[in-house]
C-alpha positions as CSV (number, residue, x, y, z in Angstrom):
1,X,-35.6,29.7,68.7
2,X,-34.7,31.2,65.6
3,X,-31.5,33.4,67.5
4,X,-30.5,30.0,69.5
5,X,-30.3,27.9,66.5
6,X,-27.9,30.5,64.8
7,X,-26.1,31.1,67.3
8,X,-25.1,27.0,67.5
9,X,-24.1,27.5,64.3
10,X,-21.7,30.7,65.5
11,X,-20.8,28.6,68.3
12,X,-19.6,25.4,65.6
13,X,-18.2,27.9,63.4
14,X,-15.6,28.9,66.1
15,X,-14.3,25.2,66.9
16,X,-13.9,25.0,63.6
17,X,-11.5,28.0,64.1
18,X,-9.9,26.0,67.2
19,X,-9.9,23.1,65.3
20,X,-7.6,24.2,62.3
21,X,-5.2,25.4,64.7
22,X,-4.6,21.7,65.8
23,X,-3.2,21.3,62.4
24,X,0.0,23.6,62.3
25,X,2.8,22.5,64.6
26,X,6.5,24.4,64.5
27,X,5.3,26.2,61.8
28,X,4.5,23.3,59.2
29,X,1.3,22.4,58.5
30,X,-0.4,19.4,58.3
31,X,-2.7,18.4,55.0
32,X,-5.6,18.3,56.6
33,X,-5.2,22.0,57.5
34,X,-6.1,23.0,54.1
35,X,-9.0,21.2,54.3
36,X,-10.3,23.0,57.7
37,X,-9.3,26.1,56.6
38,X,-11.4,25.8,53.9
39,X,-14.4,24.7,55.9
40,X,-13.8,27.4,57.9
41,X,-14.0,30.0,55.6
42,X,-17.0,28.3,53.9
43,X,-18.8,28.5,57.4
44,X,-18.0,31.6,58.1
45,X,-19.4,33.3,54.8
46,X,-22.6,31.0,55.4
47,X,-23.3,33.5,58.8
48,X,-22.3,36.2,56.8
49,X,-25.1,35.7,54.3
50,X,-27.6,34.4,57.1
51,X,-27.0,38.0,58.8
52,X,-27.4,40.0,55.8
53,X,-31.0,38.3,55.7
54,X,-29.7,36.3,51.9
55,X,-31.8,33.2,52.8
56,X,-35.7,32.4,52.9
57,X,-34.8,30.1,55.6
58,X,-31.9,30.9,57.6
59,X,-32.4,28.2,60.3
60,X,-32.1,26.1,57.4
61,X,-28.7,26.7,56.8
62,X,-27.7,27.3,59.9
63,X,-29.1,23.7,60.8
64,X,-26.9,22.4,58.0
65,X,-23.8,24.3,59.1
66,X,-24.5,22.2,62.7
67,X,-25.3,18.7,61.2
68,X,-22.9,18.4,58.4
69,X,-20.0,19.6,60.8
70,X,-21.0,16.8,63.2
71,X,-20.0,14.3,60.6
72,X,-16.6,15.3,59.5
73,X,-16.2,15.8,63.3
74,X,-17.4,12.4,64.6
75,X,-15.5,10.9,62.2
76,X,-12.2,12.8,62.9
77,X,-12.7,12.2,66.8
78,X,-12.5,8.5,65.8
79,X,-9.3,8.8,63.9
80,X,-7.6,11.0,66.5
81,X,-8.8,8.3,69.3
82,X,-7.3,5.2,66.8
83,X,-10.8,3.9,66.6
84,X,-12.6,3.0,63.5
85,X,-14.0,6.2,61.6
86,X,-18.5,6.0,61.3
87,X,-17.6,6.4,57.5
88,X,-15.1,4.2,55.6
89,X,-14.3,7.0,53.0
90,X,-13.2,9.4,55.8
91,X,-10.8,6.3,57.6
92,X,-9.2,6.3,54.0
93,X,-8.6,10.0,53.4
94,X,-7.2,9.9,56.6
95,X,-4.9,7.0,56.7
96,X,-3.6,8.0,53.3
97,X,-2.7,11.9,53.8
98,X,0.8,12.8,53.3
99,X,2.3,15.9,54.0
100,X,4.9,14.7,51.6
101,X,8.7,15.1,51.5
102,X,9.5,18.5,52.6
103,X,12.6,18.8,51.0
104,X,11.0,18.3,47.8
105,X,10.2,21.2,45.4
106,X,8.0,24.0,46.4
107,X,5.4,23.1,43.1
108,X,5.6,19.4,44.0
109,X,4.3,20.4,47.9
110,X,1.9,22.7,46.6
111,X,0.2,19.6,44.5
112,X,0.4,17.3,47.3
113,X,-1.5,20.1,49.2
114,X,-4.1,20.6,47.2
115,X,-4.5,17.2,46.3
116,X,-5.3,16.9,50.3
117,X,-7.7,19.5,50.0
118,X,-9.5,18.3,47.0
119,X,-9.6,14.5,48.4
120,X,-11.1,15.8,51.5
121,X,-13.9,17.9,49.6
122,X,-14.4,14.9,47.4
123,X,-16.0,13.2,50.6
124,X,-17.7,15.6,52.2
125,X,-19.4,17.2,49.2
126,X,-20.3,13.4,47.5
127,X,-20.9,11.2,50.5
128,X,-21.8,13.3,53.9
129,X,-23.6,16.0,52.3
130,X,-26.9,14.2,50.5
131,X,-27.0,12.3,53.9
132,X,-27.3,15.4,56.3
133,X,-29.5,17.1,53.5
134,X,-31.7,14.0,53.5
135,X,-31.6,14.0,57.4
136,X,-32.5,18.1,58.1
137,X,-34.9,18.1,55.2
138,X,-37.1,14.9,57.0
139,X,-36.8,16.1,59.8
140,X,-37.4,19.4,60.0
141,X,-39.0,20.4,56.6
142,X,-40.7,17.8,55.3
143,X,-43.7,18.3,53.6
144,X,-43.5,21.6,53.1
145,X,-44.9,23.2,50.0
146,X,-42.3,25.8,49.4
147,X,-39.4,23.2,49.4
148,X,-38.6,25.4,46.3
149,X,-37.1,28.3,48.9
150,X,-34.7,25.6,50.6
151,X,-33.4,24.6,47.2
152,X,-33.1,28.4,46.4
153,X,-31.8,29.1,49.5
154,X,-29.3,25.7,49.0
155,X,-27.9,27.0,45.6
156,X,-27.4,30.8,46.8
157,X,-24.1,30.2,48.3
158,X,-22.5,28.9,44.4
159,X,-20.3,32.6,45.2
160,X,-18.9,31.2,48.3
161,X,-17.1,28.1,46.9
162,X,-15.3,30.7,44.2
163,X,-14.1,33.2,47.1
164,X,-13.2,30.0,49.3
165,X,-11.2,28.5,46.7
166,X,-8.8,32.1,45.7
167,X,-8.6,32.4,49.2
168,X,-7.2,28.8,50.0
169,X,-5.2,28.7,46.5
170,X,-3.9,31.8,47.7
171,X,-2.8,31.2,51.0
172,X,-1.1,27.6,49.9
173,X,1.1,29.7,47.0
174,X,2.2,31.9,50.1
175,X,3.1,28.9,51.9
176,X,5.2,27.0,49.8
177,X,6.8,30.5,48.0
178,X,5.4,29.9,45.0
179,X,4.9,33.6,43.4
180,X,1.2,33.8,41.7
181,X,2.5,35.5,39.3
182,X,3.9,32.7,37.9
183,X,0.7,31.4,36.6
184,X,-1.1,33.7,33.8
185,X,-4.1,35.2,34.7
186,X,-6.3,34.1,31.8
187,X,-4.7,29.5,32.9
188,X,-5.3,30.6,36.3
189,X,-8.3,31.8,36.2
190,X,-9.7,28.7,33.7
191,X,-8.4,25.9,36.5
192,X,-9.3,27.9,39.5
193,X,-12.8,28.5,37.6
194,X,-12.8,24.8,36.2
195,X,-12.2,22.9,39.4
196,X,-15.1,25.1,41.0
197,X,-17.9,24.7,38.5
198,X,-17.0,20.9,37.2
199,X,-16.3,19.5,40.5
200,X,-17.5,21.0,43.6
201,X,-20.9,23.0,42.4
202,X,-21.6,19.8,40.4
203,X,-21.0,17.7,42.7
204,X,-23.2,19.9,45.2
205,X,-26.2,19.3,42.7
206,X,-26.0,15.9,42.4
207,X,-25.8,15.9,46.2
208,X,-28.8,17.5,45.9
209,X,-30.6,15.3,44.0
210,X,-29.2,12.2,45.9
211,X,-30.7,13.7,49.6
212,X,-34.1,13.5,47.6
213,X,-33.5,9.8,46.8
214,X,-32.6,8.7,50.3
215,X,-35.2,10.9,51.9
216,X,-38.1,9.5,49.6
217,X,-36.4,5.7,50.0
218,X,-36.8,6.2,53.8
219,X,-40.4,7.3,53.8
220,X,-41.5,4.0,51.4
């Protein structure tokens, strides 16, 4: 059971792959690339950690690698097929993404990119998240007494977020021709840092916290 569940979560990490593809045409690509990319490469190091035996319960994450794709996915199905997205947040990232002039400034397409990026995050992280925690948690591990382990296990992959972002911030600078070394080490390594620890691991606690809230407001 164990093998099968993970190897979903293999299975969903490669149509992620597929799926990111979708979103470079004649060599531009579009801002919701960034986006999958990064969810990609987030995946990917999630089944990295789960087969160097990091987690107390892998089937855990895996499970949450499966669920919380589903969303982002059932959602951009909708929008592809011009039908109204399950989520309201997700129907206005996506009507208001912009690839932007590309005629304009490599510095100005390189904000409008990671604005994209950290737009998308913003809903996934905030909104989906607490929701498919919340959902996994009932129905799988509820009333367990080590609950403890999933929230160690939940706060383990804080390492992944840093490597995901250098890789991503790395791989936009390439695109837009933007040499790296343009930005000191010591401001680079404060915003790249920043954005990492203020927004997306604090918003992953609060997520935390929230899936706790719905689970216990379902149960009374």
């Amino acid at each position: 059971m164990i093998k099968a569940i993970i190897h979903n979560a293999e299975a969903v990490w490669q149509h992620q792959q597929n799926r990111t593809n979708l979103f470079v045409a004649e060599g531009a690509k579009n801002p919701l690339y960034w986006f999958c990319k990064a969810y990609s490469l987030v995946t990917q190091q999630q089944l990295q950690y789960i087969n160097e035996n990091q987690f107390h319960y892998p089937c855990f994450v895996a499970r949450m690698i499966i669920e919380f794709d589903k969303i982002f996915e059932d959602n951009l199905t909708a929008y592809q097929n011009g039908k109204a997205t399950p989520s309201k947040n997700w129907g206005k990232i996506f009507k208001g993404l912009d690839g932007g002039d590309k005629n304009t400034i490599p510095l100005l397409q390189f904000a409008r990119a990671w604005h994209s990026l950290e737009k998308c995050m913003h809903v996934h992280i905030k909104k989906d998240l607490p929701i498919c925690l919340a959902a996994v948690i009932e129905e799988h591990y509820s009333g367990k007494t080590d609950i403890h382990l999933l929230k160690q296990d939940y706060f383990a992959m804080t390492r992944i977020f840093h490597f995901t972002a250098k890789k991503i911030e790395s791989e936009i600078l390439h695109e837009f021709k933007i040499p790296i070394r343009f930005v000191p080490d010591f401001l680079h390594s404060i915003l790249l840092n920043g954005y990492i620890n203020f927004h997306i691991i604090r918003s992953r606690k609060l997520s935390w916290q929230k899936a706790f809230v719905l689970q216990n407001a379902k149960v009374n």
